[in-house]
C-alpha positions in Angstrom: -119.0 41.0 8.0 -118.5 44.6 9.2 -116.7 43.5 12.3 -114.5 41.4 10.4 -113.3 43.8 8.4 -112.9 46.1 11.2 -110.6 43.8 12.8 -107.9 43.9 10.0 -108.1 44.8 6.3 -109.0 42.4 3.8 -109.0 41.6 0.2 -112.4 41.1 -1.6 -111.0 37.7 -2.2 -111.2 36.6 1.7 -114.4 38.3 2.1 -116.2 36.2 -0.6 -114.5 33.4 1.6 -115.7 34.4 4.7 -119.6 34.7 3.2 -119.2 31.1 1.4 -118.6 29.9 5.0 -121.8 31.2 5.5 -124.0 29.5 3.0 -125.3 33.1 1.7 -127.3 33.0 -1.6 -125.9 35.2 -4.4 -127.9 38.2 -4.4 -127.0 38.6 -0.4 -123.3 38.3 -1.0 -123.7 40.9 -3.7 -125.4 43.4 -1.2 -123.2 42.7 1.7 -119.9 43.6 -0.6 -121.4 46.8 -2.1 -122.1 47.9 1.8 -118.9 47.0 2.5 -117.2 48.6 -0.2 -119.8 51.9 -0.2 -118.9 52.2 3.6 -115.7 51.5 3.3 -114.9 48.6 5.6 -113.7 47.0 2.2 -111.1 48.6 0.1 -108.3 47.0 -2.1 -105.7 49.9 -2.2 -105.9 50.3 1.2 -105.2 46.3 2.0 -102.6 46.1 -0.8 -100.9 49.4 1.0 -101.0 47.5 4.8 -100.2 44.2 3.3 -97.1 45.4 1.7 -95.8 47.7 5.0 -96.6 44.5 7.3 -94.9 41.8 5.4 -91.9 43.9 4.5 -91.5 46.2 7.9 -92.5 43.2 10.3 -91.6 40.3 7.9 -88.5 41.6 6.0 -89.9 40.1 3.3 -89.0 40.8 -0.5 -91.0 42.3 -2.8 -90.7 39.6 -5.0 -92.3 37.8 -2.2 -94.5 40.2 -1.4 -95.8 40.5 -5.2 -96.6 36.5 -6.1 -98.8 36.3 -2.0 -100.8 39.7 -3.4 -101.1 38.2 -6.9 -102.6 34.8 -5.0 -105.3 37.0 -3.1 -106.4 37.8 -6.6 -104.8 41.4 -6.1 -104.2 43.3 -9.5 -100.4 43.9 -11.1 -101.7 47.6 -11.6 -102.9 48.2 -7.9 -99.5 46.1 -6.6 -97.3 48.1 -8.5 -98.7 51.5 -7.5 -98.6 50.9 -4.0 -94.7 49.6 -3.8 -94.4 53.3 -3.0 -94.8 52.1 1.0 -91.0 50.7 1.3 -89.0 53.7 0.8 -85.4 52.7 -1.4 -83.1 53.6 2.0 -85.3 51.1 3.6 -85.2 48.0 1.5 -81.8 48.8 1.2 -80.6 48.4 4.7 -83.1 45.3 5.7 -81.9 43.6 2.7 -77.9 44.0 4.1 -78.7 43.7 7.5 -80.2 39.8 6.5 -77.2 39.4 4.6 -74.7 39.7 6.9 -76.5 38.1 9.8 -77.3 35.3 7.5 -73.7 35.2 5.7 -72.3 35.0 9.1 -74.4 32.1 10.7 -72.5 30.1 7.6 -70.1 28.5 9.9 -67.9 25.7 7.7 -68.3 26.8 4.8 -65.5 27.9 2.2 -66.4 32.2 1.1 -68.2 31.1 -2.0 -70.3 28.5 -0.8 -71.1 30.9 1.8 -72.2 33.6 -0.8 -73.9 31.0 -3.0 -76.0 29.8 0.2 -76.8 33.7 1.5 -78.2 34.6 -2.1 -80.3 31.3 -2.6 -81.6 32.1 0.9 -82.3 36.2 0.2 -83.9 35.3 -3.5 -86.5 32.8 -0.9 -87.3 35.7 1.2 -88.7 37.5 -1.9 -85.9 39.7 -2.9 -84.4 40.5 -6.6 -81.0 39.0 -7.8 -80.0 42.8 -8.9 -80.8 44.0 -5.5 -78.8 41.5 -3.8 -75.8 41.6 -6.2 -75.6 45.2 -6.0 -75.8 45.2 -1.8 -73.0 42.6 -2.1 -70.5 44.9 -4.3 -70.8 47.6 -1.3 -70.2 45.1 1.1 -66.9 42.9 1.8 -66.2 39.9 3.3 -63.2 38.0 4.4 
C-alpha cells in the first residue's frame, strides 16, 4: 500500500478501495491506514492541494468542477476550500478567457448570441462560475 501511494497521492477514500480489493479484515485495514497516515504516504491536504493544481493547471478545469469530483472522493468542504489558495486569481483569470475565445471562435454558423449562449453553457460544464464568466466577457468584445 506504501508503494501505491508513492506512485501518486491519494485520498483515504481510494485507499480503503484499494484494501477492499484485497479481502483485508478490519483490524488490518485499520493498521495499514494509521502507518500510512503516521508515515506519511497518506495525507488529505496534500492530495486535495495536487488534485486541485492538476486538474486546473493540466485540465483547465473549473473550480466548480474541481469542487463536486473532491466532494465525490469524500473530501471535506473545509479542507477544499482552504486549499483553493493553489490557482492564483491572474491565473484562473487568463485560462478562463483563453477557453473562451478559442471556444467562441470554433462557433462557425452561428448568429453572436447563440454563439455566447453556446460558449457559456460550455465554460459553466468545465466547472467554472457564471460570475466569473460574465465578468471575463464584459472585458472582452466580439464582433
Amino acid at each position: 500500500m506504501a508503494n501505491y501511494c508513492v506512485y501518486q497521492d491519494r485520498c483515504h477514500q481510494e485507499v480503503e478501495q484499494k484494501m477492499r480489493d484485497f479481502l483485508l479484515i478490519p483490524e488490518a485495514k485499520e493498521e495499514i491506514l494509521l502507518y500510512l497516515m503516521k508515515e506519511n504516504y497518506l495525507n488529505e491536504e496534500r492530495f486535495t492541494r495536487s488534485y486541485i493544481r492538476g486538474k486546473f493547471y493540466i485540465k483547465s478545469w473549473g473550480r466548480n468542477k474541481i469542487r463536486n469530483h473532491l466532494k465525490f472522493k469524500g473530501i471535506s468542504e473545509k479542507l477544499i476550500n482552504s486549499c483553493f489558495d493553489e490557482i492564483e486569481e491572474a491565473a484562473y483569470d487568463h485560462v478562463l478567457q483563453k477557453i473562451y475565445e478559442n471556444y467562441y471562435a470554433k462557433q462557425n454558423g452561428f448568429k453572436p448570441y447563440e454563439k455566447k449562449s453556446r460558449t457559456i453553457k460550455y465554460m459553466l460544464g468545465r466547472g467554472f462560475e457564471y460570475e466569473s464568466i460574465i465578468q471575463i466577457l464584459e472585458n472582452l468584445s466580439f464582433d
